[in-house]
C-alpha positions as CSV (number, residue, x, y, z in Angstrom):
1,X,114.5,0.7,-29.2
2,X,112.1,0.0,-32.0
3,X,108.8,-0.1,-29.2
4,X,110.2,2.9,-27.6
5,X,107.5,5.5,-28.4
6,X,105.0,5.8,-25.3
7,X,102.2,4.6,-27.3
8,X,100.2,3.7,-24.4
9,X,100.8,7.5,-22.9
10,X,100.6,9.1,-25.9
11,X,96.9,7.8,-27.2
12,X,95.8,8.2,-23.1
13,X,93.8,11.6,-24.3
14,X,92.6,10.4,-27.3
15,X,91.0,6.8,-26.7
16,X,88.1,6.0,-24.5
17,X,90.7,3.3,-22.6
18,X,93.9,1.7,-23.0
19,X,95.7,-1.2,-21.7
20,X,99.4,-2.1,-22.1
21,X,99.9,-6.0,-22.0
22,X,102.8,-6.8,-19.9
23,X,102.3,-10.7,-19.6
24,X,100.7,-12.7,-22.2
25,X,98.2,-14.7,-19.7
26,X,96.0,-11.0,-19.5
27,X,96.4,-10.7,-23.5
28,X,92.8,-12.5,-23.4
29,X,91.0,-10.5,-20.8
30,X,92.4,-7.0,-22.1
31,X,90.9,-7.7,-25.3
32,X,87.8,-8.8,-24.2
33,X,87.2,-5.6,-21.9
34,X,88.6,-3.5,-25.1
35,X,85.9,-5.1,-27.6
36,X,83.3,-4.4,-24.2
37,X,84.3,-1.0,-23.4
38,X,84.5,-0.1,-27.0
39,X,81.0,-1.0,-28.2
40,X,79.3,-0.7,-24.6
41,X,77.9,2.9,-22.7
42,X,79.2,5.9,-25.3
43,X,80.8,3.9,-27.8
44,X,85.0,4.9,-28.2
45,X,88.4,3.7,-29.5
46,X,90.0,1.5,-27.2
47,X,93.5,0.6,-27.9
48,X,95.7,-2.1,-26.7
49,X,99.5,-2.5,-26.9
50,X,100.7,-5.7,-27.2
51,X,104.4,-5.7,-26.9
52,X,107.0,-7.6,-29.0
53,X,107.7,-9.6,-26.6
54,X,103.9,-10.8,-25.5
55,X,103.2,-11.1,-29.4
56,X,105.9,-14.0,-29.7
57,X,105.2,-15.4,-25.9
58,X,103.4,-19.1,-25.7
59,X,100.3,-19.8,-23.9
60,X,97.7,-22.5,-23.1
61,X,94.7,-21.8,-25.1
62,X,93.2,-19.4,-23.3
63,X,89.5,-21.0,-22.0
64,X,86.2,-18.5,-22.6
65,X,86.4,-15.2,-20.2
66,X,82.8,-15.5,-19.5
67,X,80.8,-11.7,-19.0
68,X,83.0,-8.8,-18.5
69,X,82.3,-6.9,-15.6
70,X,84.6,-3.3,-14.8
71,X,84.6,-2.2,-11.0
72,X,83.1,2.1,-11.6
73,X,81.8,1.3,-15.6
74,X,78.6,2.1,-15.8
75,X,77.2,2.0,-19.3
76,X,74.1,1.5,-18.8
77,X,72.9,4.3,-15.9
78,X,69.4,3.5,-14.6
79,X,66.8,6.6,-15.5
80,X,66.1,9.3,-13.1
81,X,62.4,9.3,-13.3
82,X,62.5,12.7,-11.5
83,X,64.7,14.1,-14.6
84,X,62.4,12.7,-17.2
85,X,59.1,14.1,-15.2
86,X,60.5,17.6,-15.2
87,X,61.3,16.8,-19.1
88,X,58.1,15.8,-19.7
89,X,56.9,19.1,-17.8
90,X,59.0,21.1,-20.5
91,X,58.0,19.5,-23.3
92,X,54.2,20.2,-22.6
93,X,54.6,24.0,-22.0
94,X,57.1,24.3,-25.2
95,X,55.5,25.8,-27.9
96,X,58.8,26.0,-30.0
97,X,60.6,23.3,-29.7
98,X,63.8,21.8,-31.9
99,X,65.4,18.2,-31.3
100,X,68.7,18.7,-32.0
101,X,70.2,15.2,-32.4
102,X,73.9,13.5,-32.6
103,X,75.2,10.2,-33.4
104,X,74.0,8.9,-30.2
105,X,70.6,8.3,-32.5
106,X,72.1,5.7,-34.1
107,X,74.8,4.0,-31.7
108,X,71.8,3.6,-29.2
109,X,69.6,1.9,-32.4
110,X,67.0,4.8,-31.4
111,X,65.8,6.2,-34.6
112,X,62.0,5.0,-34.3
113,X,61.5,6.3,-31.4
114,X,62.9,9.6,-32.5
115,X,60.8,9.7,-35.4
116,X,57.3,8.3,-33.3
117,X,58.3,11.0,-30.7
118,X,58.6,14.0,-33.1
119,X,56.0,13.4,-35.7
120,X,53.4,13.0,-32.1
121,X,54.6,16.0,-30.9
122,X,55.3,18.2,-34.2
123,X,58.9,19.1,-33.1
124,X,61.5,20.1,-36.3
125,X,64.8,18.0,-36.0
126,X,68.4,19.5,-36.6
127,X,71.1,17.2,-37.1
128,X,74.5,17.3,-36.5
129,X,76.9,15.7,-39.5
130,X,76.9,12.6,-37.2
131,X,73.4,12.4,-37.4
132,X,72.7,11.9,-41.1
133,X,70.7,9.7,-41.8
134,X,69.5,9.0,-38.0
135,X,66.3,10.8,-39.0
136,X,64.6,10.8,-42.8
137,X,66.1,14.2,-44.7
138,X,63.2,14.6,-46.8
139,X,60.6,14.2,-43.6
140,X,58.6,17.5,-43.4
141,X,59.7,18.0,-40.2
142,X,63.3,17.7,-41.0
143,X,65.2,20.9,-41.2
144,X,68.7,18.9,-42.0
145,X,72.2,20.3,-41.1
146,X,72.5,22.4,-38.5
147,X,75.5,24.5,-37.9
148,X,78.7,26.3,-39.4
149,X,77.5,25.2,-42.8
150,X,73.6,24.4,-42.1
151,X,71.0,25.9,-43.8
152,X,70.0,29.1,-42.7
153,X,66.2,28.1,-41.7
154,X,67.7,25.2,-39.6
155,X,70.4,27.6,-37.7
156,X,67.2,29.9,-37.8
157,X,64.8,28.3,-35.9
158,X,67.2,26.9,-33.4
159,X,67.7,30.5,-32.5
160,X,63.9,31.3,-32.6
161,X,62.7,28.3,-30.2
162,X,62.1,28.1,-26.8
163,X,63.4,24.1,-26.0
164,X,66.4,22.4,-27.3
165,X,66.0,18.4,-27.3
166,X,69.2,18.4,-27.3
167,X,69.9,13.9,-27.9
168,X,73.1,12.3,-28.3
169,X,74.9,15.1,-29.3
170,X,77.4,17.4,-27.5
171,X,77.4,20.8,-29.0
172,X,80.5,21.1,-30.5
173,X,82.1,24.4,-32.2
174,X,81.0,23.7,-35.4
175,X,77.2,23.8,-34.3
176,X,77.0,25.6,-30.9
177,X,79.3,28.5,-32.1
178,X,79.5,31.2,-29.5
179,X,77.6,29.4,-26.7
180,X,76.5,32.4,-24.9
181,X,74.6,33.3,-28.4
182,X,73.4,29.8,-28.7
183,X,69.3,29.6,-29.0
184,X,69.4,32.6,-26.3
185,X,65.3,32.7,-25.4
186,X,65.4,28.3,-25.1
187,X,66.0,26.1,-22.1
188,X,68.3,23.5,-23.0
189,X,67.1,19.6,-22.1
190,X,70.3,17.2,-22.8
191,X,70.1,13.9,-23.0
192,X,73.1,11.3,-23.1
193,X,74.0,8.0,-21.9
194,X,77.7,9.5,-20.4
195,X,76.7,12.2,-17.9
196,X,80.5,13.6,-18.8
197,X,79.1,15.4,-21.8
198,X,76.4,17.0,-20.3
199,X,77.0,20.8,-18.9
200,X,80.1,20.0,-21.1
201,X,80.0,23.1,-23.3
202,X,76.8,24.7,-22.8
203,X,74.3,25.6,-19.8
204,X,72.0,22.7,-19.4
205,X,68.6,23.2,-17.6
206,X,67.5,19.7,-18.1
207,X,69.9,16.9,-18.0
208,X,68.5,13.4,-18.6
209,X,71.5,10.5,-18.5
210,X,70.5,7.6,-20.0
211,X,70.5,4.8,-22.8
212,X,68.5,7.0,-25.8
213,X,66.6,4.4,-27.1
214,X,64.8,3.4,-23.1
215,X,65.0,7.5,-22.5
216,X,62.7,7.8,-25.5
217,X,60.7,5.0,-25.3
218,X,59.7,6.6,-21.8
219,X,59.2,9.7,-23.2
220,X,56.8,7.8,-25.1
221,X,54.8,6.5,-22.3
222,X,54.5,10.1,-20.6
223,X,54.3,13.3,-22.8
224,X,50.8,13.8,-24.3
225,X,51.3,15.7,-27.7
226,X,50.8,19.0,-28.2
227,X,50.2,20.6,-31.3
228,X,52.0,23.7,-32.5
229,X,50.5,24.9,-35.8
230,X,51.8,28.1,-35.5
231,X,55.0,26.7,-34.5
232,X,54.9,24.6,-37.5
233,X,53.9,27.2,-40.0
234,X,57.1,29.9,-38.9
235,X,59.5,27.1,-39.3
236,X,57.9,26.3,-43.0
237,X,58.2,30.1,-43.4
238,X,61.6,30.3,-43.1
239,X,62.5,27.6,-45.2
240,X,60.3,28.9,-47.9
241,X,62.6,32.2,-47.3
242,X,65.9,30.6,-46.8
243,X,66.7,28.1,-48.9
244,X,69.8,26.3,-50.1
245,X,71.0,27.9,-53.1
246,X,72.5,26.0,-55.9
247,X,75.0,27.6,-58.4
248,X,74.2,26.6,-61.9
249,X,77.1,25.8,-64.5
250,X,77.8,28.3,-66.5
251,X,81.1,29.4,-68.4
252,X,81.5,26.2,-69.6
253,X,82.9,24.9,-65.9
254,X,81.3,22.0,-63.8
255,X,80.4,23.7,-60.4
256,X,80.8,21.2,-57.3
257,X,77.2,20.9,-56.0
258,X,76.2,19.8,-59.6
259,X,78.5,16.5,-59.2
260,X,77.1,16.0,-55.8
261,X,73.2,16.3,-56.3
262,X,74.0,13.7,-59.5
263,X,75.6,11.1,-56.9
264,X,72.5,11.5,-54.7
265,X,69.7,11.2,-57.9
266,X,72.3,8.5,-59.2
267,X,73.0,6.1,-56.0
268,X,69.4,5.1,-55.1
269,X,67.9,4.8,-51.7
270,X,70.1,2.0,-50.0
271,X,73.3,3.3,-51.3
272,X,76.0,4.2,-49.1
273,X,77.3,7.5,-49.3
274,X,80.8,7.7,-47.8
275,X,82.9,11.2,-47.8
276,X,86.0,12.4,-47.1
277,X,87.0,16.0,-45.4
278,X,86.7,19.5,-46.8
279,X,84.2,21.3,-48.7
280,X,82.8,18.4,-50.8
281,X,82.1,16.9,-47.2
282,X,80.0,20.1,-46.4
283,X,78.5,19.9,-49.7
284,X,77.1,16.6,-49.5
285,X,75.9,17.0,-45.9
286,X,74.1,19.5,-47.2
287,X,72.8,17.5,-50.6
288,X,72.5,14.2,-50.4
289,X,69.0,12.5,-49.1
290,X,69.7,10.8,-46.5
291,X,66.6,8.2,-45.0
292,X,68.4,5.2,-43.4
293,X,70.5,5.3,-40.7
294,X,74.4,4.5,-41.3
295,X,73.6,4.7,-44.7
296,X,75.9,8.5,-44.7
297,X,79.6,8.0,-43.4
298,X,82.0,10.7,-42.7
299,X,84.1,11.8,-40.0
300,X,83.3,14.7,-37.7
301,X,86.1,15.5,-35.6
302,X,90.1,16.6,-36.1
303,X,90.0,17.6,-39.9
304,X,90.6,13.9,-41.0
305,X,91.5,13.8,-44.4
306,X,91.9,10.6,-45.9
307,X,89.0,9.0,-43.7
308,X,87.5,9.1,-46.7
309,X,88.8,5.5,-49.1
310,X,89.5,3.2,-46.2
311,X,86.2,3.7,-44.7
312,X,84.7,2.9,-48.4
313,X,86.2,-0.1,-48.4
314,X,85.4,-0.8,-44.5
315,X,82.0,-0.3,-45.7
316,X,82.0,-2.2,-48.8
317,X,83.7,-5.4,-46.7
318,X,80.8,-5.0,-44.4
319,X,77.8,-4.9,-46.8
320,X,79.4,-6.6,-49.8
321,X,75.9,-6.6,-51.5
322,X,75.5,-2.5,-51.4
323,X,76.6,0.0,-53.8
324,X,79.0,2.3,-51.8
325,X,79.9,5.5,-53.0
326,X,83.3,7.5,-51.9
327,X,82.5,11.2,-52.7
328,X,86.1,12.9,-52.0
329,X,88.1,15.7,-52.8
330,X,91.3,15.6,-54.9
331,X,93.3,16.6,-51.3
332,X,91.9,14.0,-49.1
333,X,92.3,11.3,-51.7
334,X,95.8,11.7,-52.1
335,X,96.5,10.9,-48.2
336,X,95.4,7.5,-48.6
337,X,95.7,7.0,-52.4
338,X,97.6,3.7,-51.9
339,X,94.7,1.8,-51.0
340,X,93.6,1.7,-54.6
341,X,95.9,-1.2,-54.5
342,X,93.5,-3.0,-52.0
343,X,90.3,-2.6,-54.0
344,X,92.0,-4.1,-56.8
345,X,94.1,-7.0,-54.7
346,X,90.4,-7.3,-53.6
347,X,88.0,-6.8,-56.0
348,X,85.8,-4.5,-53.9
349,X,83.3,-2.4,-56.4
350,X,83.7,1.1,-54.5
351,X,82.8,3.8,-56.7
352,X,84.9,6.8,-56.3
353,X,83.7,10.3,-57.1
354,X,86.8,12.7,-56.8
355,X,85.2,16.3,-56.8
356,X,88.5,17.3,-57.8
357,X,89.0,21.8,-57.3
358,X,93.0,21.6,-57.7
359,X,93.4,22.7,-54.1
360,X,92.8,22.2,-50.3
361,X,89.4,23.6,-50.6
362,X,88.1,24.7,-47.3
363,X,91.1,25.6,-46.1
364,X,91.2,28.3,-49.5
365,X,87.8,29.3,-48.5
366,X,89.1,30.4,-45.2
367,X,91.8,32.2,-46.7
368,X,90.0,33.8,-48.9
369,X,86.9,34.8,-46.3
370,X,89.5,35.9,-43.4
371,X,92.9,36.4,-45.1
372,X,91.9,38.5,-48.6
373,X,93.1,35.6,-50.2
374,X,96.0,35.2,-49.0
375,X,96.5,31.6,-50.5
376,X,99.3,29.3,-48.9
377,X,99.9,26.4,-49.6
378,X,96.4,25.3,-50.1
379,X,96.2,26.1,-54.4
380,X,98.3,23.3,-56.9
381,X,100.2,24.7,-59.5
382,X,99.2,21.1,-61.4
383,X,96.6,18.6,-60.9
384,X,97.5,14.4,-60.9
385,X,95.8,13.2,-63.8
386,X,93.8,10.5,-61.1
387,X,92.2,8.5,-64.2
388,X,95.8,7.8,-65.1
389,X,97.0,6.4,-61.4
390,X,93.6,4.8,-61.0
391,X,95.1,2.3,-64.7
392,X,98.0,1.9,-63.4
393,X,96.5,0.3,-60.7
394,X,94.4,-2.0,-63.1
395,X,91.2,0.1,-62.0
396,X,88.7,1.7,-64.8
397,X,89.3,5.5,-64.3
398,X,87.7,8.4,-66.4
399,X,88.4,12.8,-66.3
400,X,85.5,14.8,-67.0
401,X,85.9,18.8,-67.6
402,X,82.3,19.6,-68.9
403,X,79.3,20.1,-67.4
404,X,77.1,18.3,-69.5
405,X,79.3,15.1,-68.9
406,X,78.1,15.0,-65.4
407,X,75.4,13.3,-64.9
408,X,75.9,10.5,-67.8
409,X,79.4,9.7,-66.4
410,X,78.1,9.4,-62.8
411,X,75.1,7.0,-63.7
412,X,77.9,5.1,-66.1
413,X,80.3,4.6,-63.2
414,X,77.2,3.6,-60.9
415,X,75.9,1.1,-62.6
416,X,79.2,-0.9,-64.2
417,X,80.2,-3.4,-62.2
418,X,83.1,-3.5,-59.9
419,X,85.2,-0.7,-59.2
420,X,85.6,2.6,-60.8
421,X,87.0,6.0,-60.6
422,X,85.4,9.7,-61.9
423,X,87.7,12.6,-61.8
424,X,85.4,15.6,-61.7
425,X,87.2,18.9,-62.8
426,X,85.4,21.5,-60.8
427,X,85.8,25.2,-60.5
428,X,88.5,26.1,-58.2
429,X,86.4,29.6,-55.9
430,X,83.4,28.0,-55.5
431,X,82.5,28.1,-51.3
432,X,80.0,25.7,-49.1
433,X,77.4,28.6,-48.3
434,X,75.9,29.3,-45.8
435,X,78.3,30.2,-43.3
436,X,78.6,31.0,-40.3
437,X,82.4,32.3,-39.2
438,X,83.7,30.4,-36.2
439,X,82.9,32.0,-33.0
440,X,79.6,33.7,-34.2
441,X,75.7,33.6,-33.3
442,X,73.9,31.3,-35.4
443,X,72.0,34.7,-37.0
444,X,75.3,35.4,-38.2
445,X,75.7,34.4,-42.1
446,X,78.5,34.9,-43.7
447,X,77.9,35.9,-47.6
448,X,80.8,36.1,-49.6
């Protein structure tokens, strides 16, 4: 009775695969088509079960698979050079054009052809929270975050141009909004390697299915540039008149963003920046410079709070050499708090960066935006004294309650060595602005 859970029916609509392993002699080909399917086409969680009794079965060494080959996978379409000519054909008669790119960037290794295609052709680039990173933040033509909690020139011109380049990305909620208010006067051009995703959520005029990286390299072979000066100088107008807006401290009370734009001027260029979920998520999406891809970690589906510490220490297991940084929120931390206990047992030198509001902070801003602050269960009564739990796990902790300790306690915890906690005592009402409420137009700001 201990297996008796349906974990192979219940993951079904959440995984990219699954296998059950009934007899021990497939055990070796089920994980090889896992590892295959997982990394391969649109990359996905696969997930095998492995029963009891096939964990504590014998076998002959099991000799080398050879190539994995699945009867219907194709994850690696060949192009349609008809779909990338009548791309092509839309790209030269654009004259305001946005890439609006995903994680697909990255998983497909595409990122200099991106940036070779774009700065050619003078076209701004949006990014979804996935795409951090996939495309320089502090490139003139980058206009950053797009979405719920983009910047209001970014949301701006998506509405304004005439062609979405819409690549590796699949217009979720968060971004897309109300879909029949999406970029209303643009064609949308999608490009993906799983032709699933395309005409998924939003009317697609020109749908390219393909591996990014050989889609864009064609690209590169066929458009001619076209220069769009005037193009060029709206998009530079509205980010002169709509720019991110940064609280100061005042009152004696650290405000949130200030802890954040310290990590970024604190970490260097080849740190990585690993978050959790909630407003300090939003926060440093929206402030930290991001230039190299996979460089920015965070999760951007299902509300996942505690990603957060276990993907710092994923991260500082797989480039033992960088400085990673978790940047979390006093909520998130909590769910996974225990795995203090493996830095220490392991010596990892994760810095983390607690931007600590004594509540579930996006969840308040909600409540106070749409419910008249209606608070439940989302404000403490008390807050953990975190420096206190990080000792008693033999790790170096420190509280901070004063602005002017900011930025001296964030470069001290940056550069000791090993690992290290900062509790950062923030205002509690402080919201990730701009917003734009769920469901609405992306020329619909919310201002609180």
């Amino acid at each position: 009775a201990f297996q008796e859970a349906d974990i192979y029916g219940i993951t079904i609509p959440i995984t990219k695969y699954n296998y059950l392993v009934k007899e021990v002699e497939r055990l070796p080909m089920a994980l090889a088509e896992a590892f295959y399917l997982a990394a391969s086409g649109r990359p996905g969680v696969v997930l095998v079960e492995v029963p009891t009794d096939v964990q504590k079965a014998l076998m002959n060494t099991p000799e080398a698979t050879g190539e994995v080959r699945l009867d219907g996978y194709d994850p690696d379409p060949a192009l349609d050079e008809g779909q990338v000519a009548a791309l092509v054909e839309a790209l030269r008669h654009s004259r305001r054009p946005v890439a609006y790119i995903g994680g697909g960037v990255s998983a497909a290794g595409a990122e200099a052809e991106l940036l070779r295609l774009v700065t050619d052709s003078g076209i701004p680039v949006a990014s979804t929270l996935m795409a951090k990173g996939a495309f320089p933040d502090d490139h003139p033509l980058a206009l950053g975050l797009a979405g719920m909690h983009g910047a209001k020139y970014a949301n701006l011109a998506i509405h304004e141009s005439d062609l979405i380049l819409c690549l590796g990305a699949r217009f979720d909620d968060r971004v897309a909004g109300n879909v029949r208010r999406f970029a209303p006067g643009a064609r949308v051009a999608h490009v993906d390697i799983d032709g699933a995703a395309i005409e998924k959520r939003v009317q697609t005029h020109l749908p390219v299915v393909g591996h990014l990286k050989r889609v864009l390299a064609r690209l590169l072979e066929l458009v001619v540039p076209v220069r769009r000066p005037e193009w060029l100088d709206r998009v530079s107008e509205l980010k002169a008149r709509h720019p991110l807006v940064l609280p100061a401290d005042e009152d004696g009370a650290i405000r949130p963003q200030s802890v954040i734009r310290a990590v970024d001027r604190a970490a260097g260029d080849g740190a990585v920046i690993v978050t959790d979920v909630g407003q300090h998520q939003m926060w440093a999406a929206q402030l930290i410079t991001s230039r190299r891809p996979r460089h920015f970690l965070s999760s951007g589906g299902l509300g996942t709070m505690g990603y957060g510490l276990p993907a710092a220490l994923g991260a500082q297991v797989g480039r033992p050499g960088a400085r990673v940084v978790l940047i979390t929120g006093d909520g998130g931390f909590q769910m996974n708090i225990q795995e203090l206990a493996t830095i220490r047992e392991n010596n990892l030198p994760v810095k983390v960066v607690i931007v600590n509001n004594g509540c579930l902070g996006m969840v308040r801003q909600w409540q106070e935006f749409f419910y008249r602050r209606r608070y439940s269960q989302t404000v403490w009564s008390f807050m953990p004294d975190f420096a206190a739990i990080a000792g008693g796990y033999g790790l170096p902790g420190r509280r901070i309650t004063e602005p002017g300790e900011v930025v001296p306690a964030i470069e001290e915890l940056l550069e000791s060595p090993g690992p290290g906690l900062l509790d950062c005592r923030v205002v509690m009402e402080e919201n990730v602005l701009p917003m734009i409420p769920a469901g609405g137009g992306q020329d619909e700001f919310y201002e609180a």
